[in-house]
BALUMZA-67615 format. One line per 5 residues: number of its first residue (from 1); their letters; for each residue x, y, z of N, C-alpha, C. Coordinates in Angstrom, 1 decimal. Last residue first. Layout:
<atoms>
NUM	A	X Y Z X Y Z X Y Z; ...
</atoms>
This chain:
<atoms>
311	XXXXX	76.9 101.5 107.3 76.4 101.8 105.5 75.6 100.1 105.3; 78.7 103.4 109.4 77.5 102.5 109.0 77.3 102.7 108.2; 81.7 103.9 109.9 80.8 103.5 109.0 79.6 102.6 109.5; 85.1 105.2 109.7 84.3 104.7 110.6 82.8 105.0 109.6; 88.2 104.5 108.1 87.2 105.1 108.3 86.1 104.4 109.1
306	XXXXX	91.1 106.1 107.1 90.6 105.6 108.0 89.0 105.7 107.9; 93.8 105.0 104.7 92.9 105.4 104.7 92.1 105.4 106.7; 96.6 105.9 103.1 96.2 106.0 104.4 95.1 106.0 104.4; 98.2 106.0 100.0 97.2 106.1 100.5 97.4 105.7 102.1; 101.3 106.6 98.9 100.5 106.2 98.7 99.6 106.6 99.5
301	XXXXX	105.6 105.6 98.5 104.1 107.1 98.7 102.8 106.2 98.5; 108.5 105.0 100.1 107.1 105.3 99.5 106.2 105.8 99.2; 111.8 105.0 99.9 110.8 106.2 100.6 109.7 105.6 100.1; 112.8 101.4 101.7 112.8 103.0 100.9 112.3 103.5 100.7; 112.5 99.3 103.2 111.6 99.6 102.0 112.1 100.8 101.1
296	XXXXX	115.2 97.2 104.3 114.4 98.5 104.1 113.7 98.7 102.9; 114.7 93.9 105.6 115.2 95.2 104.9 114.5 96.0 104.6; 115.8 91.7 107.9 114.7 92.7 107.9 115.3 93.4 106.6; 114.7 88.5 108.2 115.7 89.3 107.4 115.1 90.8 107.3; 112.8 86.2 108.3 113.9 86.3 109.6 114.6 87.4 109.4
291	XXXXX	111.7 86.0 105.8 111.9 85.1 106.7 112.9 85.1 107.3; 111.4 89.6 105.9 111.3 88.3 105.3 112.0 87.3 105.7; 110.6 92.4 107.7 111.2 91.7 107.8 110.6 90.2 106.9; 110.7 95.9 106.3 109.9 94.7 106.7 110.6 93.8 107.1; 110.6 99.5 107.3 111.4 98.2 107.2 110.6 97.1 107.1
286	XXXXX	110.9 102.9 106.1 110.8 101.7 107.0 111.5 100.4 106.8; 108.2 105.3 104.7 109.9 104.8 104.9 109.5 103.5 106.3; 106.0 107.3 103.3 106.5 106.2 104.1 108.0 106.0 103.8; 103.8 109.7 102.8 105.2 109.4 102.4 105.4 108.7 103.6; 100.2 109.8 101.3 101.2 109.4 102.7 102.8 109.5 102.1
281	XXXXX	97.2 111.3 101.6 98.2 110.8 100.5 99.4 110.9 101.5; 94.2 109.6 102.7 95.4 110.9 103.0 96.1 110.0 102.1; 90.9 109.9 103.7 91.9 109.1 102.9 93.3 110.3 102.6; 88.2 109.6 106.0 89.4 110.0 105.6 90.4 109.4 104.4; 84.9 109.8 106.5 86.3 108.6 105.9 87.2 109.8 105.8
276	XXXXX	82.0 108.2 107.9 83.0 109.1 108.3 84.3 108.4 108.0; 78.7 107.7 107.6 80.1 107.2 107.5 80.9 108.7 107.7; 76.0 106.5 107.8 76.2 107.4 108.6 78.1 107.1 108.3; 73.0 105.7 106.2 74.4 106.1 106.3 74.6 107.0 106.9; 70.4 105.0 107.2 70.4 104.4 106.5 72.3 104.2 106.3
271	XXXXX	70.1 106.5 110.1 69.8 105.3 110.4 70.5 104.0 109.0; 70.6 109.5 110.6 71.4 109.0 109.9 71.3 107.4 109.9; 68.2 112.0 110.8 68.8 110.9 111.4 69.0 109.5 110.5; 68.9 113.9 109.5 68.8 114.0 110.7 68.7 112.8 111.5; 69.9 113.0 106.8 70.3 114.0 107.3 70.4 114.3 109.1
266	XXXXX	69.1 109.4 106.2 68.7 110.7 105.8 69.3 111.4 107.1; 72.4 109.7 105.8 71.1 109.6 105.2 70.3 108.5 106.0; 75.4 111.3 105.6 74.1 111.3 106.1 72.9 111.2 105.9; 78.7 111.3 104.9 77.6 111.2 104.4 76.9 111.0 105.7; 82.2 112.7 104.7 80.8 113.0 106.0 79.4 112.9 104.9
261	XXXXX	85.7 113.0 104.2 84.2 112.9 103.7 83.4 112.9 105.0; 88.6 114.4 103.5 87.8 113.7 104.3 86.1 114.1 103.9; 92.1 114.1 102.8 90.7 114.7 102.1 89.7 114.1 103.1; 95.2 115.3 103.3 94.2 114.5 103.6 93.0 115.5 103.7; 98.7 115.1 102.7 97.4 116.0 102.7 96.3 115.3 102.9
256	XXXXX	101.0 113.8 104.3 101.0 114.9 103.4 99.8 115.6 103.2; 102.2 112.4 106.5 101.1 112.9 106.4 101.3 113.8 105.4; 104.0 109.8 106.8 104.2 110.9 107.2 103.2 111.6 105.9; 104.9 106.6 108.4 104.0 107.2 107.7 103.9 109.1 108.0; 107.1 104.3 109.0 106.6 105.9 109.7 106.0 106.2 108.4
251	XXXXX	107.1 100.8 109.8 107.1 102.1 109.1 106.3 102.9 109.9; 108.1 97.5 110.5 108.1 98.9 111.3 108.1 100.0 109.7; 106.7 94.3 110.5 106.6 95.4 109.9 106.9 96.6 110.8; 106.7 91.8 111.9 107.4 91.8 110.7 107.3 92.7 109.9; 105.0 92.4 114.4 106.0 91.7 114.1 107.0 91.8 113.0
246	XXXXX	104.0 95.8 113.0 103.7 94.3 113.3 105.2 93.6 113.9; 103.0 99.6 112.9 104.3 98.0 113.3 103.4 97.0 113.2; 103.1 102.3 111.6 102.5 101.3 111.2 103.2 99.7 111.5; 102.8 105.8 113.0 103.8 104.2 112.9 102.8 103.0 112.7; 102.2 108.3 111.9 101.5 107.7 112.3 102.7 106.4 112.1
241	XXXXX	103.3 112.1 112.4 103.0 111.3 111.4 102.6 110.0 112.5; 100.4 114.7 112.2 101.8 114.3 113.1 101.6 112.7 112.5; 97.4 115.2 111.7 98.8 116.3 111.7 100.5 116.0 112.2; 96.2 113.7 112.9 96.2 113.8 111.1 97.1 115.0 110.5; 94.9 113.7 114.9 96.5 112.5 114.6 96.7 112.9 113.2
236	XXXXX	95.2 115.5 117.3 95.3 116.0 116.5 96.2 114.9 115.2; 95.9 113.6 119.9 95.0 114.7 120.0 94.3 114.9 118.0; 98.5 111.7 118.9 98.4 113.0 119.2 96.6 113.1 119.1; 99.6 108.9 119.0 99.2 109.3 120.1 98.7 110.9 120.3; 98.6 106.0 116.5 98.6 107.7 116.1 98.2 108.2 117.7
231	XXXXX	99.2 103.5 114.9 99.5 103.7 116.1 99.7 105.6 115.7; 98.0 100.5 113.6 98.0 101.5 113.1 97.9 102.3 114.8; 99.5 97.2 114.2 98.4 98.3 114.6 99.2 99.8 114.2; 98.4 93.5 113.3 99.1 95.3 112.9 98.6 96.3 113.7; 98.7 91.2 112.5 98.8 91.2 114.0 99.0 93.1 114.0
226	XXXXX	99.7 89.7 110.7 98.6 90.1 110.4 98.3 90.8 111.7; 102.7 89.2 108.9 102.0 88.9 110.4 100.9 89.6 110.1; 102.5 88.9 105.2 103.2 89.0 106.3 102.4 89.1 107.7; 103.0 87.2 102.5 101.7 87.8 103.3 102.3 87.6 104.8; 104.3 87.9 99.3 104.4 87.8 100.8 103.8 87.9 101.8
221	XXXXX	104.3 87.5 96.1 103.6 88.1 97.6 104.1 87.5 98.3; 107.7 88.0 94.5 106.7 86.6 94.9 105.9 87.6 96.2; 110.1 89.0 94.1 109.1 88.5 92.6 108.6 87.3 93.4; 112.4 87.9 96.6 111.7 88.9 95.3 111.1 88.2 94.4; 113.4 86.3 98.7 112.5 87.3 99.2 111.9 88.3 97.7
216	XXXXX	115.9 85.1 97.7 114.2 84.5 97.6 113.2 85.2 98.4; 117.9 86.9 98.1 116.9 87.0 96.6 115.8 86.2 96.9; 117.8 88.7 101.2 118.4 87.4 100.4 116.7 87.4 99.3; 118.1 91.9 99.4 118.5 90.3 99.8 117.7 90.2 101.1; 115.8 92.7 96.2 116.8 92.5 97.9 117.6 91.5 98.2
211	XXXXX	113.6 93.5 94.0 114.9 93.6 94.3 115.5 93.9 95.9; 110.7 93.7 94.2 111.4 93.5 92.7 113.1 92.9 93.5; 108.5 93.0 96.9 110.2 93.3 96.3 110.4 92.5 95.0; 105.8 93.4 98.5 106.6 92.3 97.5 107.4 92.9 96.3; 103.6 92.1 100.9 105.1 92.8 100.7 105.2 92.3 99.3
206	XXXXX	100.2 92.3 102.9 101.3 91.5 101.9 102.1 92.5 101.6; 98.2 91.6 105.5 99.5 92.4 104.7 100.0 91.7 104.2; 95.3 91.6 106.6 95.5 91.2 105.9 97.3 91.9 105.4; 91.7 91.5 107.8 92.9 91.3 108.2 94.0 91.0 107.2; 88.3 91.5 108.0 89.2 91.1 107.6 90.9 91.3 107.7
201	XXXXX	86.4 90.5 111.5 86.9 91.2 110.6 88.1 90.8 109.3; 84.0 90.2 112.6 84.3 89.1 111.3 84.5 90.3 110.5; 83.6 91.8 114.7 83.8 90.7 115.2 83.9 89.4 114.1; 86.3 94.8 114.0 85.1 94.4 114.8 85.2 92.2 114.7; 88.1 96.5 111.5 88.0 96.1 113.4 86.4 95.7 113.4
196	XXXXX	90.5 95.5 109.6 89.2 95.8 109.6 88.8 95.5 110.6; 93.2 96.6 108.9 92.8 96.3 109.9 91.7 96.7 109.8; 95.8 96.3 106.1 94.1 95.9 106.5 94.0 96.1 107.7; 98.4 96.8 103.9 97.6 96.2 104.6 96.3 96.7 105.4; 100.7 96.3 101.3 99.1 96.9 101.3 99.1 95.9 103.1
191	XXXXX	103.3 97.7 99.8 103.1 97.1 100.6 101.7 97.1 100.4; 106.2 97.4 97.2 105.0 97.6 97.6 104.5 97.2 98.8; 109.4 98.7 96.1 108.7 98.0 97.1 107.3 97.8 97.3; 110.7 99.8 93.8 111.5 98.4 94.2 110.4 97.7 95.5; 109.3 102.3 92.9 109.9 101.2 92.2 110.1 99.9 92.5
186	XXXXX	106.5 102.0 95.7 108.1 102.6 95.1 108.0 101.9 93.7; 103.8 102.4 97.9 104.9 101.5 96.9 106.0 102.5 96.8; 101.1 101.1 99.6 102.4 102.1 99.5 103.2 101.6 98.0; 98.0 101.6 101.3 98.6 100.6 99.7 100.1 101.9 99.2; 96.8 100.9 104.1 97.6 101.4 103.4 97.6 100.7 102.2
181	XXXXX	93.7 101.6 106.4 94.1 101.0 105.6 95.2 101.4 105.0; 91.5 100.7 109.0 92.3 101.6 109.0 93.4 101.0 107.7; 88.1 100.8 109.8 88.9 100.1 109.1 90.3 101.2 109.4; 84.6 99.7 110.5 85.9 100.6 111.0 87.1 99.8 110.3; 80.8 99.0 110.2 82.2 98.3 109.9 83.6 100.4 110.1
176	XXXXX	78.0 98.0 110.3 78.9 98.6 111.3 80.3 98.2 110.7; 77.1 96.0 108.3 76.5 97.3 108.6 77.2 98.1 109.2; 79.6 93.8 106.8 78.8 94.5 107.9 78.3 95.7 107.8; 80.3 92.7 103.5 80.4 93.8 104.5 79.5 94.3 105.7; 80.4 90.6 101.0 79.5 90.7 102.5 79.9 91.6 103.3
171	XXXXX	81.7 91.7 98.4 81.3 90.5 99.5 80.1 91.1 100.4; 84.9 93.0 96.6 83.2 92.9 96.9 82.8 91.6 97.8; 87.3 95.2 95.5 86.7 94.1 96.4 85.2 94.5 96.5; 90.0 95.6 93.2 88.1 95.3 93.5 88.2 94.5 94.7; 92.3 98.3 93.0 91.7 97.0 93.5 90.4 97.0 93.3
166	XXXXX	95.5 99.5 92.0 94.2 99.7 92.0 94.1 98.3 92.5; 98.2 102.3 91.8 97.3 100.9 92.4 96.2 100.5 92.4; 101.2 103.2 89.4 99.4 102.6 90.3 99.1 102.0 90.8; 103.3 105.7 88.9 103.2 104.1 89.5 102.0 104.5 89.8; 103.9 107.0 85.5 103.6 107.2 86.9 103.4 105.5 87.4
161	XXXXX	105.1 107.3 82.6 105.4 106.1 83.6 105.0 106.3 84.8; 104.1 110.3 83.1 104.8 109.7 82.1 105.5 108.5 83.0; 101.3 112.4 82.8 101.4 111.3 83.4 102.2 110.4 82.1; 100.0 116.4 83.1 101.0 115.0 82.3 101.4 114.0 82.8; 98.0 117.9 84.2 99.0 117.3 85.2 99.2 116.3 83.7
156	XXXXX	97.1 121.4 84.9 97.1 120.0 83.9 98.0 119.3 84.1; 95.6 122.9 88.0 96.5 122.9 86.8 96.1 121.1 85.9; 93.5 123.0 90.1 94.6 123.0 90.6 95.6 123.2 89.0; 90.6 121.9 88.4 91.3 123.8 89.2 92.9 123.9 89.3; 92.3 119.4 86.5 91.5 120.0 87.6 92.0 121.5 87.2
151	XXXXX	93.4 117.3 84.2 93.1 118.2 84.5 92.5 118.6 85.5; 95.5 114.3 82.8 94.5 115.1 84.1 94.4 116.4 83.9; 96.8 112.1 80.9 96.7 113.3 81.2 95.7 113.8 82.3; 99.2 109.7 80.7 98.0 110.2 79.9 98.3 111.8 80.6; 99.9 106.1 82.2 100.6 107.7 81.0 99.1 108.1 80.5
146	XXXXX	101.3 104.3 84.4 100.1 105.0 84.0 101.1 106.4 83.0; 101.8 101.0 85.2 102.7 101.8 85.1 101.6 102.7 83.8; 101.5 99.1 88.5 101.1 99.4 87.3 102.0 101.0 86.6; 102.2 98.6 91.2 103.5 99.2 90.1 102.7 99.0 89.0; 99.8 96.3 92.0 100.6 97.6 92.3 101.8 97.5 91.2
141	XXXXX	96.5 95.2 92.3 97.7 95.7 91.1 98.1 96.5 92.1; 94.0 92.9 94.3 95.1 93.8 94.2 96.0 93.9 92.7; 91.0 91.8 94.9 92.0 91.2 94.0 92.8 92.9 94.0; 89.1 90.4 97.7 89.7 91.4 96.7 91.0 91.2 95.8; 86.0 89.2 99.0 87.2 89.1 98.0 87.7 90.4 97.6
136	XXXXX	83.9 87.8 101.3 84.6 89.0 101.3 85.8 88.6 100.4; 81.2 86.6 103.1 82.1 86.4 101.9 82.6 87.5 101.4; 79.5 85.5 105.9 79.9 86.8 105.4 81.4 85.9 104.1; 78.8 83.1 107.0 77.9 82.9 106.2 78.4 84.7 105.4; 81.5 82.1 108.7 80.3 82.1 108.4 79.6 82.3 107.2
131	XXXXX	83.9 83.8 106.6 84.0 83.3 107.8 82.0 83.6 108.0; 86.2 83.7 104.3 84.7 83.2 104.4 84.4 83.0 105.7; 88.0 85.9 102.2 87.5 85.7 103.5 86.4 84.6 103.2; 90.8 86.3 100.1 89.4 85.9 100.1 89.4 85.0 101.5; 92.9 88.1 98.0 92.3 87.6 99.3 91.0 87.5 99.4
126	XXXXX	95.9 87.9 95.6 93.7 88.2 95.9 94.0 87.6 98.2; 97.6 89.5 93.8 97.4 89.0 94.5 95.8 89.1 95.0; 99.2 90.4 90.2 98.3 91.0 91.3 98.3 89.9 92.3; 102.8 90.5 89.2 101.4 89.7 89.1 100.5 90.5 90.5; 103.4 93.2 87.6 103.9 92.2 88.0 102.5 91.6 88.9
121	XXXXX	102.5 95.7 85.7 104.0 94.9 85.2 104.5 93.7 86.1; 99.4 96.8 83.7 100.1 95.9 84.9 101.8 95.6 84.7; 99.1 99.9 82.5 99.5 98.5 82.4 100.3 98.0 83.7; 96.5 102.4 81.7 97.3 102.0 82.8 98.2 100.1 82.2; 96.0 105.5 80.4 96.8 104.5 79.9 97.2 103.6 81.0
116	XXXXX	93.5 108.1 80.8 94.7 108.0 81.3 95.0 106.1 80.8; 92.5 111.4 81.0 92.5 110.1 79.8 93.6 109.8 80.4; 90.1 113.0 82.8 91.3 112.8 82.4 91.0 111.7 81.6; 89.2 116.2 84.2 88.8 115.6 83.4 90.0 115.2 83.3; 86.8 118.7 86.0 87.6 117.9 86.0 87.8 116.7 84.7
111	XXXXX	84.4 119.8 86.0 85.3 120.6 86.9 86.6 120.1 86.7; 82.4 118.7 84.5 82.6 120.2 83.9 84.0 120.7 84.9; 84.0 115.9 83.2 82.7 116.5 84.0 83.3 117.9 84.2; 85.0 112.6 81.9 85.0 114.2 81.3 83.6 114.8 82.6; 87.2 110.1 82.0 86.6 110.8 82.6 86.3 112.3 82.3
106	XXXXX	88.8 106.8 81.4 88.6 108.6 80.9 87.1 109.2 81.9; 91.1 104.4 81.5 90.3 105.3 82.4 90.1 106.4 81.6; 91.9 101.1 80.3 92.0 102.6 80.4 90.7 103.4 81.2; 94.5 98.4 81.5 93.3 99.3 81.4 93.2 100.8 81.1; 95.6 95.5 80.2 95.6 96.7 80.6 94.4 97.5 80.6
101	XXXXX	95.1 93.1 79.0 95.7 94.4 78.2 95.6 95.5 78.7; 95.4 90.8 81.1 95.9 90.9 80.5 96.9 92.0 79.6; 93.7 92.4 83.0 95.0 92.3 83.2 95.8 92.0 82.5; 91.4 95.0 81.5 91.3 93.2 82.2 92.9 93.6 82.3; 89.0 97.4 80.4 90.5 96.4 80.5 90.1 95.4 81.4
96	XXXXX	87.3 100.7 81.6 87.4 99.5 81.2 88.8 98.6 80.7; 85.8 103.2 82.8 86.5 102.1 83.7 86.7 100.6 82.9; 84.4 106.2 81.8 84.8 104.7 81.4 86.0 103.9 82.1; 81.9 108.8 82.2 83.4 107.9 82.7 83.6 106.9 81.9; 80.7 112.0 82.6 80.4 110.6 81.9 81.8 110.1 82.3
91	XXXXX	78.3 114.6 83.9 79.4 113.5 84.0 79.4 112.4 83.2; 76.3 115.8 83.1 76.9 116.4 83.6 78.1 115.3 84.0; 74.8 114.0 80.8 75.5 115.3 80.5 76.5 116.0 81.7; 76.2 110.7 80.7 75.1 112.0 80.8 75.5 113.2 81.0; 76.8 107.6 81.6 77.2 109.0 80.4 75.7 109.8 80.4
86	XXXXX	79.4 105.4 82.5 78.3 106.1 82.8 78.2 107.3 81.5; 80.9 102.2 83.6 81.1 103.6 82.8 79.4 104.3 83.1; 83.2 99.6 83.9 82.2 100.5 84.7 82.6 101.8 83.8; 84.8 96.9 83.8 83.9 98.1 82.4 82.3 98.7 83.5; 86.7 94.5 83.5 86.4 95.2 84.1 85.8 96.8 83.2
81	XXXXX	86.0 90.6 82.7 86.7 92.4 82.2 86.3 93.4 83.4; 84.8 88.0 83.0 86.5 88.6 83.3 87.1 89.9 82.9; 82.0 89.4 81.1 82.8 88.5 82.0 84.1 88.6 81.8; 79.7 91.7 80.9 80.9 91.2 79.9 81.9 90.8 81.1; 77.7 94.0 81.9 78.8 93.2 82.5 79.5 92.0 81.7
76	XXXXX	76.0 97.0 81.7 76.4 96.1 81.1 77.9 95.2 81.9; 74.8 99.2 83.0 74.5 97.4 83.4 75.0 96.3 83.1; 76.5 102.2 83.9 75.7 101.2 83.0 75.6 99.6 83.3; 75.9 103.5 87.5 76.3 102.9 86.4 75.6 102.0 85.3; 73.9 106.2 89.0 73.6 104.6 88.9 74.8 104.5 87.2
71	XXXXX	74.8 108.4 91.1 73.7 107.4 90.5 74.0 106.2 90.2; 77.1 110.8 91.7 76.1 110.0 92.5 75.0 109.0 91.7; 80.3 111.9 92.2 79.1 112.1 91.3 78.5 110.9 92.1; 82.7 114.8 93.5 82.3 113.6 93.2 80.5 113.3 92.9; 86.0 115.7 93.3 85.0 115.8 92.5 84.0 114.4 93.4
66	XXXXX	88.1 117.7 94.7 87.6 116.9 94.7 86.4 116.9 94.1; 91.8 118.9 95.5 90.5 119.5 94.8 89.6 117.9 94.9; 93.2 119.3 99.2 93.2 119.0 97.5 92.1 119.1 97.0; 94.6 122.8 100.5 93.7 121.1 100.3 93.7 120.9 99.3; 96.8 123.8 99.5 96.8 124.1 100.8 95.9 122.9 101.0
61	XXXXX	99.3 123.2 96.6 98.0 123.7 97.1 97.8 123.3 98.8; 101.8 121.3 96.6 101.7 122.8 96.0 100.4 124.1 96.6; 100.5 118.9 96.8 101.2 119.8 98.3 101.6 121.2 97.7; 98.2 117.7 95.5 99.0 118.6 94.8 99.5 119.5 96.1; 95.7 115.5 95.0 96.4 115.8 96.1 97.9 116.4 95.6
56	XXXXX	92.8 114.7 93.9 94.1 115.7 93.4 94.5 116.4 94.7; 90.1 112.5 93.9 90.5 113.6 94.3 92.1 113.9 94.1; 86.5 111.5 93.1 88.2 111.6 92.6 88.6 112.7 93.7; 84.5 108.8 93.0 84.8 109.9 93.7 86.5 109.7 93.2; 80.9 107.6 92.7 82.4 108.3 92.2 82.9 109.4 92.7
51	XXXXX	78.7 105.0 93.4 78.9 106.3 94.2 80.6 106.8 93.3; 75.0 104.4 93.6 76.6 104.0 93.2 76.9 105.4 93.2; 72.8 102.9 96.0 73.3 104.0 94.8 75.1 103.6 94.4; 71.8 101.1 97.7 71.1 102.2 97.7 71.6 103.0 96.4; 73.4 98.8 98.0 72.3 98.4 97.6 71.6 99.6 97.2
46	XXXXX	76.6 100.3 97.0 75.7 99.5 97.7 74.5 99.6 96.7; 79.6 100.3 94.7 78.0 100.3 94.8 77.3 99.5 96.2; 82.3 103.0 94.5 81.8 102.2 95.4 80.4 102.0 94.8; 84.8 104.0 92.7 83.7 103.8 92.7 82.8 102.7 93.3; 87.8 106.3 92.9 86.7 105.2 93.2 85.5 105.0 93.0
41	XXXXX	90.9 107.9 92.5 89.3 107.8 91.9 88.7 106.0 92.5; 93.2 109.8 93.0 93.0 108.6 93.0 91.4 109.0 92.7; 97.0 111.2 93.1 95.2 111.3 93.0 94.9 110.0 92.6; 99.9 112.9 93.8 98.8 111.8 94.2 97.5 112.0 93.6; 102.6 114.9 92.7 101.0 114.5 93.3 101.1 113.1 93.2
36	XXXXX	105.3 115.2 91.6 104.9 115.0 92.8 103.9 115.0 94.0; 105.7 115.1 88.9 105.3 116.6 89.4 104.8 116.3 91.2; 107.3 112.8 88.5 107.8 114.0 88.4 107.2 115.3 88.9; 106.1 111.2 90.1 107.2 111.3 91.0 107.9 112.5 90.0; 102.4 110.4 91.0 103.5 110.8 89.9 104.7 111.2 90.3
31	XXXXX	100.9 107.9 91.7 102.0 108.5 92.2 102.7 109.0 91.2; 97.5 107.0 91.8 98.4 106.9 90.8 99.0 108.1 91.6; 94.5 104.3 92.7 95.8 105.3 93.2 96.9 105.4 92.4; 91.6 103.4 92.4 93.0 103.0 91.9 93.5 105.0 92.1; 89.0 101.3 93.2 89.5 102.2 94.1 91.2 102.1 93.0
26	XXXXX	85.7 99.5 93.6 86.8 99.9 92.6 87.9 100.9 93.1; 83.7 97.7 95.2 83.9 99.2 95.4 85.4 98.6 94.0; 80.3 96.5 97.0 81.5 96.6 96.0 82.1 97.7 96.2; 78.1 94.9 99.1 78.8 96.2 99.0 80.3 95.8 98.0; 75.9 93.7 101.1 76.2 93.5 99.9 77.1 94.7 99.5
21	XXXXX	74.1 94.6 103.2 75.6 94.1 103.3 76.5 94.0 102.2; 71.1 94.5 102.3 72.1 95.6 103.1 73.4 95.5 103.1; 69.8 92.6 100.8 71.0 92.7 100.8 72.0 94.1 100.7; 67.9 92.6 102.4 68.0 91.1 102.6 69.3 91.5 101.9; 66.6 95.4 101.9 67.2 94.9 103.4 67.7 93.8 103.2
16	XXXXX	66.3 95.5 99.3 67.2 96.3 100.1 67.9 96.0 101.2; 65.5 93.9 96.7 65.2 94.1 97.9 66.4 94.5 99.4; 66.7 95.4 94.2 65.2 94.9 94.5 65.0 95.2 96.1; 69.2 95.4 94.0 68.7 96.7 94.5 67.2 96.6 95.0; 70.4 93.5 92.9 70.4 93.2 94.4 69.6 94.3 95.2
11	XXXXX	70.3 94.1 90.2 69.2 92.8 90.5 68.8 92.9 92.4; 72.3 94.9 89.8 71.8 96.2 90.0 70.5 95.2 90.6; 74.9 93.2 91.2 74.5 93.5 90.5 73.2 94.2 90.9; 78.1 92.5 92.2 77.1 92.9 93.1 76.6 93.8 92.0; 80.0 92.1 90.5 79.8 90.8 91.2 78.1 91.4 92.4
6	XXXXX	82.1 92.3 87.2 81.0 92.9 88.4 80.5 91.6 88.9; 85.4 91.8 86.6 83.9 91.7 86.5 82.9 91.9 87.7; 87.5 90.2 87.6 87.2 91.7 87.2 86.0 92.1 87.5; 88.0 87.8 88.6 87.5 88.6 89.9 87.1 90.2 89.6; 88.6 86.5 86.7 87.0 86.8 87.2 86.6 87.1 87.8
1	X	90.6 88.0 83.9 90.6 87.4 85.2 89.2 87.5 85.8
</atoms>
């Protein structure tokens, strides 16, 4: 598919300012439901550096563990595939497949390490923005179905049919950009939606049921009201859970653990990056409604993300 494939190349590094905006990222979420973690890995490139980051969300433990590494991926780009890797002594990775055969992930670095098996089982969805002269695509997998192995501090985690999610998006991203984001699932439900705030923002929810009534509500995206608001009234919102409504969406999102980041560059004054992200592993419940029909999603798990950014 050729939305795998790399799209913001190392070529854009030349001249920095003319493509400030320019910004990719890789991002895949796996739900184990026997030992009942979360962990997920990403790999964002701006124009300044490329960026990996894992983390192991284990409610067994008090925070989760987190790894993450800083330079520059290999160059190579082989069309409709997806093949981000790296290799040097203190970290090496491999991000490679396509949709057809699936993908595999390995990862070896002195704190952490996994081999992991992922296959698609129902068709991805894309979205694509054009508004003016900003170009913004992402291509979505949910209920991928992952087997392998992990390791961290926290213990060795075995992966037998766990559910995934993973995405690319790349385009034009504003310097100033605030987002608040979900990718939930189950066996029977997935959701993902968007509130990218400001003035060419992206926006965006889709649904999509293996099994409900009425049956023409399954085995097809659904891109539901777009009208969302992520609703948190405590002081303290990362401790009390968060209602995610639309028109045609009510869920309770309920806080399990959350990791949070703070880049600065340079340090003192933060003119180049200045971001501020959260990403929390969630248990959801709720309802959607399909043409006119509301039904329940049943429990979910996944990501929450929020974040505020200049980059």
């Amino acid at each position: 598919m050729e939305l795998e494939e790399k799209k913001v190349l190392l070529g854009s590094r030349i001249n920095f300012i003319a493509n400030r905006k320019k910004k990719e990222w890789w991002y895949t979420g796996v739900s184990d439901p026997q030992s009942g973690v979360y962990f997920s890995f990403s790999l964002i490139r701006i124009a300044l550096i490329d960026n990996f980051h894992f983390a192991m969300f284990d409610p067994k433990f008090d925070k989760p563990f987190e790894f993450e590494w800083k330079g520059y991926i290999d160059a190579e780009n082989p069309a409709g595939r997806l093949s981000l890797s790296h290799h040097s002594e203190g970290c090496t990775f491999q991000l490679l497949g396509s949709a057809e055969e699936g993908w595999r992930y390995e990862l070896r670095a002195p704190t952490v390490s996994f081999a992991l098996e992922s296959k698609p089982t129902i068709p991805a969805f894309t979205k694509y923005d054009e508004k003016f002269d900003d170009e913004y695509a992402l291509l979505h997998f949910f209920q991928n179905c992952v087997n392998g192995m992990v390791e961290t501090p926290l213990g060795k985690y075995e992966m037998t049919n766990a559910l995934s999610y993973c995405d690319h998006c790349f385009g034009s991203v504003p310097k100033h950009s605030r987002w608040h984001w979900i990718a939930v699932q189950n066996a029977n439900c997935a959701i993902a939606s968007l509130m990218n705030y400001g003035g060419l923002a992206q926006c965006y929810t889709e649904a999509y049921l293996n099994c409900a009534e009425p049956v023409n509500a399954c085995k097809r995206w659904i891109r539901l009201d777009q009208d969302v608001s992520f609703e948190s009234t405590s002081e303290h919102h990362f401790e009390h859970p968060w209602q995610v409504t639309s028109p045609d969406m009510d869920l309770t999102l309920q806080i399990q653990m959350r990791c949070y980041s703070q880049e600065r560059i340079p340090p003192l004054f933060p003119f180049l990056l200045s971001i501020d992200h959260s990403e929390c592993f969630v248990k959801v419940f709720g309802k959607i409604r399909v043409d006119g029909t509301w039904i329940d999603t049943g429990t979910m798990y996944g990501v929450l993300e929020e974040h505020h950014g200049t980059w």
